[in-house]
mmJSON file of the N, C-alpha and C atoms, coordinates in Angstrom:
{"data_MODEL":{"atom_site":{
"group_PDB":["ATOM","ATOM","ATOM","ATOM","ATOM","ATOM","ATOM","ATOM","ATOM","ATOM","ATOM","ATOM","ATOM","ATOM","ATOM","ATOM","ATOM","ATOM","ATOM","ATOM","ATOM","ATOM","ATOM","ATOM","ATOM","ATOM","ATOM","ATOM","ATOM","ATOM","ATOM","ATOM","ATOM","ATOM","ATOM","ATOM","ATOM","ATOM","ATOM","ATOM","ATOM","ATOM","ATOM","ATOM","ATOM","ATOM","ATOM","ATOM","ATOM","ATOM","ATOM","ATOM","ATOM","ATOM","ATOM","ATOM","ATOM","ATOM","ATOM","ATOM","ATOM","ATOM","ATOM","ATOM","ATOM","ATOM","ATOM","ATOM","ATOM","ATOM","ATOM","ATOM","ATOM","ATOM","ATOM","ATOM","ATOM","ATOM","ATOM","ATOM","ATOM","ATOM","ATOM","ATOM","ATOM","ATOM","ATOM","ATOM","ATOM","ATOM","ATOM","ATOM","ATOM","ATOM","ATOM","ATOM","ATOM","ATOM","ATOM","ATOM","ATOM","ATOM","ATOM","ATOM","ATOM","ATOM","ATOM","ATOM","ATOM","ATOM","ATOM","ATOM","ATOM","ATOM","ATOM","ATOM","ATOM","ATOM","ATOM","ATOM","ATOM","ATOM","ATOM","ATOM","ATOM","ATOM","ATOM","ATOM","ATOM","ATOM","ATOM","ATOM","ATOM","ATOM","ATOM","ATOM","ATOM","ATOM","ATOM","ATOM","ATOM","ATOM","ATOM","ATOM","ATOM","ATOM","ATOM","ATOM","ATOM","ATOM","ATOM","ATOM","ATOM","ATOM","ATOM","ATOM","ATOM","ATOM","ATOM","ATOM","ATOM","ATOM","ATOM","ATOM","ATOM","ATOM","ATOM","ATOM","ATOM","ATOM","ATOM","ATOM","ATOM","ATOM","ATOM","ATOM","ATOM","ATOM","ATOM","ATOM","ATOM","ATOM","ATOM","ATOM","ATOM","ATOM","ATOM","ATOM","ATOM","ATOM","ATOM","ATOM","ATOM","ATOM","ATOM","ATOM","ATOM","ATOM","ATOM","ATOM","ATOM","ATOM","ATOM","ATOM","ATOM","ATOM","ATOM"],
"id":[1,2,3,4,5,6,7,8,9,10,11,12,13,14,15,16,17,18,19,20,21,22,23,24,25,26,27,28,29,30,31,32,33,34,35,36,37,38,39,40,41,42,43,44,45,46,47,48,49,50,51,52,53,54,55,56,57,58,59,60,61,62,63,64,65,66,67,68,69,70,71,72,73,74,75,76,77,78,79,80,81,82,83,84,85,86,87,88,89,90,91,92,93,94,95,96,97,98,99,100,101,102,103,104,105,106,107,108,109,110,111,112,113,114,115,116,117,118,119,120,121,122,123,124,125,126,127,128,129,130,131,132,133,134,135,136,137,138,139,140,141,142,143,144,145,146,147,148,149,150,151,152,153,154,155,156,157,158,159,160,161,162,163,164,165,166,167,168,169,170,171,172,173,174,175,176,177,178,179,180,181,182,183,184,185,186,187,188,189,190,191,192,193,194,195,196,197,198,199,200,201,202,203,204,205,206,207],
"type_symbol":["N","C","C","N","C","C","N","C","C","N","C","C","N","C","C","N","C","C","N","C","C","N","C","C","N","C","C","N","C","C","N","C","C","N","C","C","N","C","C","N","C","C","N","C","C","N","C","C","N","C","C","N","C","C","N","C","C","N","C","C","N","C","C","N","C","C","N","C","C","N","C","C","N","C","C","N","C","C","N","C","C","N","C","C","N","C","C","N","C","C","N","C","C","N","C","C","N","C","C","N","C","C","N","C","C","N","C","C","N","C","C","N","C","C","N","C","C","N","C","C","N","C","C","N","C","C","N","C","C","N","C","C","N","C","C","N","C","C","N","C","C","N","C","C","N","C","C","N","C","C","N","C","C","N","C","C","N","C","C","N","C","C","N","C","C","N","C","C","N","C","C","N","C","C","N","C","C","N","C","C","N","C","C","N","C","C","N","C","C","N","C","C","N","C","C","N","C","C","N","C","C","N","C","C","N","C","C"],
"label_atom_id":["N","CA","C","N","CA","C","N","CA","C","N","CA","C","N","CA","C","N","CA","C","N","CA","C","N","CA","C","N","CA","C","N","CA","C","N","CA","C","N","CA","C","N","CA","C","N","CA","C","N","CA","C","N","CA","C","N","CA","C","N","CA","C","N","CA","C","N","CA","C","N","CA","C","N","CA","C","N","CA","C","N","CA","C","N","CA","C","N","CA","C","N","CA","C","N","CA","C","N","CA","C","N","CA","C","N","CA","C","N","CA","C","N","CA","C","N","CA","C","N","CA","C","N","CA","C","N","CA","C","N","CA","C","N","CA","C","N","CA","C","N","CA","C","N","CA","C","N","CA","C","N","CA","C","N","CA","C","N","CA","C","N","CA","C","N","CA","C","N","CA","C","N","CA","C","N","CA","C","N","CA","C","N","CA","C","N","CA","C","N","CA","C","N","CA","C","N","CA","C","N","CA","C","N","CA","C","N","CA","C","N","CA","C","N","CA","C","N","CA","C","N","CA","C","N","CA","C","N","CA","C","N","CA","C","N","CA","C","N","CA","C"],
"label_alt_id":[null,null,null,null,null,null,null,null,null,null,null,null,null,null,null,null,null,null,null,null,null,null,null,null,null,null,null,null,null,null,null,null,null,null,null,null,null,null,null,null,null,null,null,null,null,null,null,null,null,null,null,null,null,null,null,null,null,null,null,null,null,null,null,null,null,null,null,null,null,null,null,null,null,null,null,null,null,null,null,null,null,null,null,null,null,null,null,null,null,null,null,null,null,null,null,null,null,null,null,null,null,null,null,null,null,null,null,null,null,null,null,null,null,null,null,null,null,null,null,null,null,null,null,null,null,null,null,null,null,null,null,null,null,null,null,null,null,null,null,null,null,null,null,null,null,null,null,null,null,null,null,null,null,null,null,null,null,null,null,null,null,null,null,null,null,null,null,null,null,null,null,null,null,null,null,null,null,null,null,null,null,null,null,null,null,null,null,null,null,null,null,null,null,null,null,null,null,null,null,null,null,null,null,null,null,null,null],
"label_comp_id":["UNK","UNK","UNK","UNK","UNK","UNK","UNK","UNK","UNK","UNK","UNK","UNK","UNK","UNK","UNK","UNK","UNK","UNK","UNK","UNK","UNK","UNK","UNK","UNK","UNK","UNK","UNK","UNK","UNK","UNK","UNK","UNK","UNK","UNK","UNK","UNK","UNK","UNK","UNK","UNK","UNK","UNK","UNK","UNK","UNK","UNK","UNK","UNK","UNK","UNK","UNK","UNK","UNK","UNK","UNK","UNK","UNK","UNK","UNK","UNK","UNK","UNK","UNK","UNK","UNK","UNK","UNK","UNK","UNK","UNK","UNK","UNK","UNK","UNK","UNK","UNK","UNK","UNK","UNK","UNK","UNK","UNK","UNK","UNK","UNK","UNK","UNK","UNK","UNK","UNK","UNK","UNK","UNK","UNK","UNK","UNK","UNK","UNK","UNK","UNK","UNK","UNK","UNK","UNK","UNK","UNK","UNK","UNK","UNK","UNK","UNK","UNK","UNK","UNK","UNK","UNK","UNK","UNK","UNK","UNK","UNK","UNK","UNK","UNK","UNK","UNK","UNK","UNK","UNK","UNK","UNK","UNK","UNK","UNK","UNK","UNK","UNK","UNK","UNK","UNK","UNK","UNK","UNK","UNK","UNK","UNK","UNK","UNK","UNK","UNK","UNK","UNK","UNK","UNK","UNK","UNK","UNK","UNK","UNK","UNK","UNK","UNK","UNK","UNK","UNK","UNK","UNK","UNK","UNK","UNK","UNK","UNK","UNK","UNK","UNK","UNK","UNK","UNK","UNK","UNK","UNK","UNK","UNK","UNK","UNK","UNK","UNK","UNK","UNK","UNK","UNK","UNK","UNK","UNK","UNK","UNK","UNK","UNK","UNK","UNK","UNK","UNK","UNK","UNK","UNK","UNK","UNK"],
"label_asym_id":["A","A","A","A","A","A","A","A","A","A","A","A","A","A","A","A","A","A","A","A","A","A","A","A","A","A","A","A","A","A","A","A","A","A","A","A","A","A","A","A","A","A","A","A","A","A","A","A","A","A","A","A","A","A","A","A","A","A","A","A","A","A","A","A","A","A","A","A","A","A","A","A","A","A","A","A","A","A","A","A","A","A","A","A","A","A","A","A","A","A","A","A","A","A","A","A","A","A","A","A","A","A","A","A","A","A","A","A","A","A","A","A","A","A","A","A","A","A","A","A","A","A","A","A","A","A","A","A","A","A","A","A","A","A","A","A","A","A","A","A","A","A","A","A","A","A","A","A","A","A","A","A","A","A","A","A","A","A","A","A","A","A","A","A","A","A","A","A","A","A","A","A","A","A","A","A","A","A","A","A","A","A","A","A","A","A","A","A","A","A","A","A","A","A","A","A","A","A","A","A","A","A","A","A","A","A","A"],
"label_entity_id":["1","1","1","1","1","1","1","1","1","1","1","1","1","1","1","1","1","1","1","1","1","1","1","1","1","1","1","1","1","1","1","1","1","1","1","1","1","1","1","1","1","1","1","1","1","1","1","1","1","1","1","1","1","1","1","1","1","1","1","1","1","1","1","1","1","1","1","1","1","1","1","1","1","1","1","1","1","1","1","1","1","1","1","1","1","1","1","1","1","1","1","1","1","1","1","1","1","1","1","1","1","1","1","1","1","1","1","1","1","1","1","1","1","1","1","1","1","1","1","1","1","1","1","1","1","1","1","1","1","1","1","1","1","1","1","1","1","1","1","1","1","1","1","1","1","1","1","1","1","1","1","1","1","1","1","1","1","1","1","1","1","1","1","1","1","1","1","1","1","1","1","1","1","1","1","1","1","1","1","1","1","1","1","1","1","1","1","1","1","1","1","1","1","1","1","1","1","1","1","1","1","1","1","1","1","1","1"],
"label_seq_id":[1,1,1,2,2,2,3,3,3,4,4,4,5,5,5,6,6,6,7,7,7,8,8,8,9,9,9,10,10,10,11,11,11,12,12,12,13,13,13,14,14,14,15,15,15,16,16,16,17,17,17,18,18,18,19,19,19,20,20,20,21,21,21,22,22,22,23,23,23,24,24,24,25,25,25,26,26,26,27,27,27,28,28,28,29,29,29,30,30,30,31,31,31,32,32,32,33,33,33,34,34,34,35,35,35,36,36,36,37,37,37,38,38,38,39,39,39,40,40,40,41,41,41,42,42,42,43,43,43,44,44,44,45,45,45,46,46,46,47,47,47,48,48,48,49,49,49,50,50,50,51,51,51,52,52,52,53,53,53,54,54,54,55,55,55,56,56,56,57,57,57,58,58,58,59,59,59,60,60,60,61,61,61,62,62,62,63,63,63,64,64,64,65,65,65,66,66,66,67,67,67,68,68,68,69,69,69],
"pdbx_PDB_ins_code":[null,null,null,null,null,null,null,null,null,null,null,null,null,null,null,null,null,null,null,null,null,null,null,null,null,null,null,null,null,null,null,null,null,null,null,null,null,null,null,null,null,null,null,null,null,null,null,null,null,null,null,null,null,null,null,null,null,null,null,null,null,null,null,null,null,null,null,null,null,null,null,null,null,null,null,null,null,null,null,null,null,null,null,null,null,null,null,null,null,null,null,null,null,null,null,null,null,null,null,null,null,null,null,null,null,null,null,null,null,null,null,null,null,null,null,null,null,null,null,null,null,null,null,null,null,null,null,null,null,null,null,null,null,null,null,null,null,null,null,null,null,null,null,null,null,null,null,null,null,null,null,null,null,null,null,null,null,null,null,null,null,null,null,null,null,null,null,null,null,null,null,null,null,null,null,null,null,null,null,null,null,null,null,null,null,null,null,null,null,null,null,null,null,null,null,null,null,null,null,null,null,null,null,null,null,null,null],
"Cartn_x":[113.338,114.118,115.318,115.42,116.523,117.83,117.505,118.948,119.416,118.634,118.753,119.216,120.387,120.792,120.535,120.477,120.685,121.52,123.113,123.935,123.522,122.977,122.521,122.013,120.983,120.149,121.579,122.13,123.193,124.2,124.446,124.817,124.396,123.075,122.313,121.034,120.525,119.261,117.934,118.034,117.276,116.856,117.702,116.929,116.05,115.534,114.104,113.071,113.281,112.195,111.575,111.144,111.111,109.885,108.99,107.208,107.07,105.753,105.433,105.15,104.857,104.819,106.581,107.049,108.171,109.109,108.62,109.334,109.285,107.807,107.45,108.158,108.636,109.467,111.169,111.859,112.771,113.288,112.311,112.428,112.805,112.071,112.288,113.814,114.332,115.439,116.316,116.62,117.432,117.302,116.575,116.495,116.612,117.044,117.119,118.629,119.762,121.051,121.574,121.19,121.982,122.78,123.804,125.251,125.106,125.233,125.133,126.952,127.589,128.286,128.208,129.11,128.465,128.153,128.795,128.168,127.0,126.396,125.395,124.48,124.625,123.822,123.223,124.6,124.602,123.245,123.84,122.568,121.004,120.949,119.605,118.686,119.581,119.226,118.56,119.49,119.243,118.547,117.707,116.714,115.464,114.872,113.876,112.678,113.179,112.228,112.58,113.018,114.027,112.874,111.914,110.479,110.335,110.043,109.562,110.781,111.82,113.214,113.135,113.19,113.01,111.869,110.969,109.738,109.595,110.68,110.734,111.319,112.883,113.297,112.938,111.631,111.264,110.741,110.089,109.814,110.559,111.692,112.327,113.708,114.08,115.921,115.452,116.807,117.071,119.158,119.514,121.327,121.325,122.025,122.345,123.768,124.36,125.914,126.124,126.328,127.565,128.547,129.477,130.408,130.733,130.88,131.134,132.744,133.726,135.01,134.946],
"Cartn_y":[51.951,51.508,52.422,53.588,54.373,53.457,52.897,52.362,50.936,50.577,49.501,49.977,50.255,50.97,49.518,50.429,49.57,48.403,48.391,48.198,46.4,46.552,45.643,44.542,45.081,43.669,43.5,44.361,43.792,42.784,42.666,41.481,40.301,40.162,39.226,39.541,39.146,39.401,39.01,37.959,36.643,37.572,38.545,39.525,40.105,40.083,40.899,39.931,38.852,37.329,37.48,37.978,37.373,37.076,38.208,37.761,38.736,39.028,39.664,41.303,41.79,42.579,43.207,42.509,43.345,43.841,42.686,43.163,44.695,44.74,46.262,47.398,47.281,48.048,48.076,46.514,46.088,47.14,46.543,47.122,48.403,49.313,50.785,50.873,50.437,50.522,49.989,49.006,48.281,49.146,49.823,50.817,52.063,52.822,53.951,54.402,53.979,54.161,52.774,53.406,51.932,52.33,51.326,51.49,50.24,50.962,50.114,50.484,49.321,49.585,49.441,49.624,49.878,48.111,47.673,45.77,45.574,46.031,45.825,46.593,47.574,48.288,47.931,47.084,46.964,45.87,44.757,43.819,44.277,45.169,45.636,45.922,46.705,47.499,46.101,45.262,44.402,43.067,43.174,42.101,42.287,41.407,41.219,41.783,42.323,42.464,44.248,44.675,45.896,46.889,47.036,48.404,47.694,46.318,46.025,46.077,45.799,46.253,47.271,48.23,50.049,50.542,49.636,50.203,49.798,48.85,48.709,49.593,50.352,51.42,52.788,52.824,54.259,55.141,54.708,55.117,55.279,54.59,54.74,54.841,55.776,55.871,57.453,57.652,58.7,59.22,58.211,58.143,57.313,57.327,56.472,56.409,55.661,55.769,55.109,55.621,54.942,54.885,53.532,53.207,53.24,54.221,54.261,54.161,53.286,53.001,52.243],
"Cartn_z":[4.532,3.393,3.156,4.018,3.871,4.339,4.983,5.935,4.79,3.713,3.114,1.647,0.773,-0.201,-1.605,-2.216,-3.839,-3.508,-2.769,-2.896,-2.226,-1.125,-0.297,-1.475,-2.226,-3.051,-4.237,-4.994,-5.946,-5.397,-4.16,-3.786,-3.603,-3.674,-3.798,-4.211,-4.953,-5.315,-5.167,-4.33,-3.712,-2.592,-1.782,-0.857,-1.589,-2.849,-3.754,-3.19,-3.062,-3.039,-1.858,-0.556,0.421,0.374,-0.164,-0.261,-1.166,-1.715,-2.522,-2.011,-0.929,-0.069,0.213,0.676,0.743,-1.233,-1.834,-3.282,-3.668,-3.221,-3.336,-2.73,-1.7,-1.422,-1.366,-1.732,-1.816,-3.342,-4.359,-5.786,-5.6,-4.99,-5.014,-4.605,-3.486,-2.841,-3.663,-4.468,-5.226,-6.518,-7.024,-8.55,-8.27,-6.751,-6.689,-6.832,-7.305,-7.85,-8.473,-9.546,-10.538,-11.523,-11.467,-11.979,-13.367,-14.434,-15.779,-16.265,-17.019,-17.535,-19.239,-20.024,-21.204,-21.827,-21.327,-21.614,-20.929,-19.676,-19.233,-20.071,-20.194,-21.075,-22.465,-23.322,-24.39,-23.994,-23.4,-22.964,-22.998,-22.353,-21.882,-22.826,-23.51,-24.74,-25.889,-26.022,-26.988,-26.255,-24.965,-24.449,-25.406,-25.194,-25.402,-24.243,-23.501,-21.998,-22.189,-22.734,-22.237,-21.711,-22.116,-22.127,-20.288,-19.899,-18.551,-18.096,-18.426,-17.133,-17.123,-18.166,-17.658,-17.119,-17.12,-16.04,-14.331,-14.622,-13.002,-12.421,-13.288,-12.722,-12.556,-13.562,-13.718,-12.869,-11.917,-10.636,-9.619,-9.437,-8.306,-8.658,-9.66,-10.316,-9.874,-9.024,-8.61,-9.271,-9.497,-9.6,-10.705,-11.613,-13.096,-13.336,-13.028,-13.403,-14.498,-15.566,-16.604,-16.991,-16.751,-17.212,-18.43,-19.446,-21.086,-21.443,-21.565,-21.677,-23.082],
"occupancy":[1.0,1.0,1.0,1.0,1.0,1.0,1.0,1.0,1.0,1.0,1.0,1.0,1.0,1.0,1.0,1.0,1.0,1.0,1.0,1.0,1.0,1.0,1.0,1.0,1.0,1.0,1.0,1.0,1.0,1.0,1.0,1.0,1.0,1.0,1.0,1.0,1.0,1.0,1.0,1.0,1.0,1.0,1.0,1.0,1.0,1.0,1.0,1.0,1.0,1.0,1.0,1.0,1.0,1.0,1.0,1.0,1.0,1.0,1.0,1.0,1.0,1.0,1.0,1.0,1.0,1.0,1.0,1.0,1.0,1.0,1.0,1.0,1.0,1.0,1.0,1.0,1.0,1.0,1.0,1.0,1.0,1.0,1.0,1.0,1.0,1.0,1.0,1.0,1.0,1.0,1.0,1.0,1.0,1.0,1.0,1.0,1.0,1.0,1.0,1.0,1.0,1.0,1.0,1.0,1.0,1.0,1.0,1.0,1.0,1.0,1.0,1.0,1.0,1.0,1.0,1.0,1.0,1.0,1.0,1.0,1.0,1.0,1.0,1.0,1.0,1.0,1.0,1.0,1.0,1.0,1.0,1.0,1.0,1.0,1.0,1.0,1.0,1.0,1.0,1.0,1.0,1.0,1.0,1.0,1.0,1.0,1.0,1.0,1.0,1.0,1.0,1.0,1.0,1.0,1.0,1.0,1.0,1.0,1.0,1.0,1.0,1.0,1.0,1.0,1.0,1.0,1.0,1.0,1.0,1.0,1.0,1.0,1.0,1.0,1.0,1.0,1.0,1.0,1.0,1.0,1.0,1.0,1.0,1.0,1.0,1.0,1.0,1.0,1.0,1.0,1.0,1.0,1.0,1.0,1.0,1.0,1.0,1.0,1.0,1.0,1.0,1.0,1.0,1.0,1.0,1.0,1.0],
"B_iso_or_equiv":[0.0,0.0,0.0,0.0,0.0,0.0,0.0,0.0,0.0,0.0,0.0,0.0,0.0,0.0,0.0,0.0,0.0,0.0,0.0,0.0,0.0,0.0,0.0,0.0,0.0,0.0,0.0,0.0,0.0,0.0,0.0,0.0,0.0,0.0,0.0,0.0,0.0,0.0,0.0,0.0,0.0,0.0,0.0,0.0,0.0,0.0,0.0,0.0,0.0,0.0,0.0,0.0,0.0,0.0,0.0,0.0,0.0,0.0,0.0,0.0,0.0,0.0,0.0,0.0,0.0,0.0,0.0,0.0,0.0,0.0,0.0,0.0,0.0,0.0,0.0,0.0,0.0,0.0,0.0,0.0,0.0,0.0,0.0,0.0,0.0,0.0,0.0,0.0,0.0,0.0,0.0,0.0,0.0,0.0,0.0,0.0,0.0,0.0,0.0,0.0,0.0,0.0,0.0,0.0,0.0,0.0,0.0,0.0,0.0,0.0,0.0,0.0,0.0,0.0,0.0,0.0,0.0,0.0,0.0,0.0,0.0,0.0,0.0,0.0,0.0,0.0,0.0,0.0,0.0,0.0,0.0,0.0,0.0,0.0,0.0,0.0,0.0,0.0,0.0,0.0,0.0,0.0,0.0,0.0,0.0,0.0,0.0,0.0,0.0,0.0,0.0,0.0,0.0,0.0,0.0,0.0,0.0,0.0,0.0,0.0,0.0,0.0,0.0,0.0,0.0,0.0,0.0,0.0,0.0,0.0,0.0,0.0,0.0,0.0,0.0,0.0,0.0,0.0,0.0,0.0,0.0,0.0,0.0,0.0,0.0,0.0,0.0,0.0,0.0,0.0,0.0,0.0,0.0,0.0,0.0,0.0,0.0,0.0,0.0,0.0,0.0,0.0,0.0,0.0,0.0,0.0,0.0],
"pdbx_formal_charge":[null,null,null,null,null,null,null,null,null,null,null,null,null,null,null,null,null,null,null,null,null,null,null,null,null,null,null,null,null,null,null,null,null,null,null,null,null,null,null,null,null,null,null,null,null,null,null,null,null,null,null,null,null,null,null,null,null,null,null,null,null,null,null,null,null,null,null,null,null,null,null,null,null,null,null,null,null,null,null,null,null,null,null,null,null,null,null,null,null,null,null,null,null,null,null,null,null,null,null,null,null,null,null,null,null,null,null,null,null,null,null,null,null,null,null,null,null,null,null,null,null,null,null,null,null,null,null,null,null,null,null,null,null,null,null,null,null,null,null,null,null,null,null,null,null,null,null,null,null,null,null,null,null,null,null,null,null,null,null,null,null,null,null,null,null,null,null,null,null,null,null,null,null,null,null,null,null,null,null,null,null,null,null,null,null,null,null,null,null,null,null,null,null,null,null,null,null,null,null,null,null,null,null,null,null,null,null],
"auth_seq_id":[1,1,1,2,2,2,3,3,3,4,4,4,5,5,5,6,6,6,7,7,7,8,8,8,9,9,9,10,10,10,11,11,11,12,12,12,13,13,13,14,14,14,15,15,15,16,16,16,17,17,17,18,18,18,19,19,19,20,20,20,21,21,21,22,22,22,23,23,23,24,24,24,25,25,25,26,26,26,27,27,27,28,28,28,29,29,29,30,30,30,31,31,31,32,32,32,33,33,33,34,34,34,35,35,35,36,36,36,37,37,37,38,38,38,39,39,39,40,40,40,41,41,41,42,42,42,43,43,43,44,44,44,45,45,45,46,46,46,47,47,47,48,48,48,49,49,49,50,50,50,51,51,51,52,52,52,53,53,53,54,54,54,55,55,55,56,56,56,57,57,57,58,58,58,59,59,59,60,60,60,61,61,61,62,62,62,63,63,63,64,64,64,65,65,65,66,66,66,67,67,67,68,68,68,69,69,69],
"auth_comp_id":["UNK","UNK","UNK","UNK","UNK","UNK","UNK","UNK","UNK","UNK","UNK","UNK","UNK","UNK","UNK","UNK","UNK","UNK","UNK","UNK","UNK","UNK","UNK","UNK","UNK","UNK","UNK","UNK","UNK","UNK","UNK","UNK","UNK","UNK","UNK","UNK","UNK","UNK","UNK","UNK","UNK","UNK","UNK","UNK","UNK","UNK","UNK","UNK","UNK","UNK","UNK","UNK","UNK","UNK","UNK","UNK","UNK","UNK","UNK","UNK","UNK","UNK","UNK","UNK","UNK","UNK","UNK","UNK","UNK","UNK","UNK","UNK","UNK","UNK","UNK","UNK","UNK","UNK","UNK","UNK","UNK","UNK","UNK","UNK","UNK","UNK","UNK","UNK","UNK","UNK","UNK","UNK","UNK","UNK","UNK","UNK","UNK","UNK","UNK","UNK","UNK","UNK","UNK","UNK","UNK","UNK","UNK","UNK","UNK","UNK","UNK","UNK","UNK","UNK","UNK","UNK","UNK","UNK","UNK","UNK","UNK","UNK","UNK","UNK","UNK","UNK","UNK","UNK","UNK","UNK","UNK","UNK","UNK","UNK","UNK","UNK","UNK","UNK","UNK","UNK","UNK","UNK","UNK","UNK","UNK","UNK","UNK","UNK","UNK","UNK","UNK","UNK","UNK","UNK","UNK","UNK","UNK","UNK","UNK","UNK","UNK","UNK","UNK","UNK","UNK","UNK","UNK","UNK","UNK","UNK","UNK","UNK","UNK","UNK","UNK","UNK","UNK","UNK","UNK","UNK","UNK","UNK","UNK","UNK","UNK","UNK","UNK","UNK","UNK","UNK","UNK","UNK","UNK","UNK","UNK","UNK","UNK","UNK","UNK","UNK","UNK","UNK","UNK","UNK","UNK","UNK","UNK"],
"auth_asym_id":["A","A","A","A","A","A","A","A","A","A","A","A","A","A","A","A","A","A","A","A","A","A","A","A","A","A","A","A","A","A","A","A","A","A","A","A","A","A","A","A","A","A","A","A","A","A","A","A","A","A","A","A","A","A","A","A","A","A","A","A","A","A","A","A","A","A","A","A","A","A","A","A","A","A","A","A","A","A","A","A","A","A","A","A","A","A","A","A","A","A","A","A","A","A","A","A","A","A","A","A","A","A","A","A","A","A","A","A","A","A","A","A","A","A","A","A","A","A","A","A","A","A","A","A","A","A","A","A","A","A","A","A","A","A","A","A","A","A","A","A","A","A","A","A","A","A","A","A","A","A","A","A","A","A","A","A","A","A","A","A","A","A","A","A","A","A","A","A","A","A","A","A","A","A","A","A","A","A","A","A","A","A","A","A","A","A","A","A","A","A","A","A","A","A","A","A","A","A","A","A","A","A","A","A","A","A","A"],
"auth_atom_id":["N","CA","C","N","CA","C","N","CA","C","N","CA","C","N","CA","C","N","CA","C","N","CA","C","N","CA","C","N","CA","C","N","CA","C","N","CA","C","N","CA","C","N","CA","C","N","CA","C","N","CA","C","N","CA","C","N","CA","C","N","CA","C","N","CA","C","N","CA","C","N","CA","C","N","CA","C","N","CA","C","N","CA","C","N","CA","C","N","CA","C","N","CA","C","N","CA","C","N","CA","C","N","CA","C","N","CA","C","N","CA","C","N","CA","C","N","CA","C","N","CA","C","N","CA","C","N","CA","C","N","CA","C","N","CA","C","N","CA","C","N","CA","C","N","CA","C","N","CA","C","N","CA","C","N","CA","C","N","CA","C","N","CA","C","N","CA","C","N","CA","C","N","CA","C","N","CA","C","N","CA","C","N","CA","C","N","CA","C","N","CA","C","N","CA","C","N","CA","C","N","CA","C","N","CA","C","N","CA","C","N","CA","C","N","CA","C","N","CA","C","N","CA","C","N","CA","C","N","CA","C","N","CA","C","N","CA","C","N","CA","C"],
"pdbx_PDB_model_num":[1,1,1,1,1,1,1,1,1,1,1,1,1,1,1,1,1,1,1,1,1,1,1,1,1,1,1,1,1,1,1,1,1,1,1,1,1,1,1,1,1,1,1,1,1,1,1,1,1,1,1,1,1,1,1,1,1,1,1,1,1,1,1,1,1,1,1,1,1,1,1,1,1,1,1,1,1,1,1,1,1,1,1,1,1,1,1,1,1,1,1,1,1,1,1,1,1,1,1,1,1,1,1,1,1,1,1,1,1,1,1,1,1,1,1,1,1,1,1,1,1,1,1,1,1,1,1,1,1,1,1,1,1,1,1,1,1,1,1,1,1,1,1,1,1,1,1,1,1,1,1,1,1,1,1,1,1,1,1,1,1,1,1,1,1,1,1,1,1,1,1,1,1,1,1,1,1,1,1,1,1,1,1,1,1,1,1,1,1,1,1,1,1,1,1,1,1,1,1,1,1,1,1,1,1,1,1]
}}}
């Protein structure tokens, strides 16, 4: 999963889907540098899901970029 970056699934995200077996390791790779800007953020913050979107990343966020403008 080294050779496969975050960057790869933010272009599509349907590469998360392939089976349930690879999600598992797709996820890690896709949440290990994530780039929020402050609208994405604002979003997140104000889901209804927000505690299970931050637990998908919590394990595997190594890089956090924010865009605050």
């Amino acid at each position: 999963m080294d050779h496969v970056g975050s960057s790869y699934f933010r272009e599509d995200l349907g590469r998360l889907t392939v089976c349930k077996r690879w999600f598992g390791f797709a996820r890690t790779a896709c949440f290990k540098d994530l780039q929020l800007s402050q609208k994405t953020l604002q979003r997140l913050l104000s889901s209804r899901d927000v505690e299970k979107s931050l637990l998908l990343a919590k394990d595997s966020l190594e890089i956090l970029d924010l865009e605050l403008k």
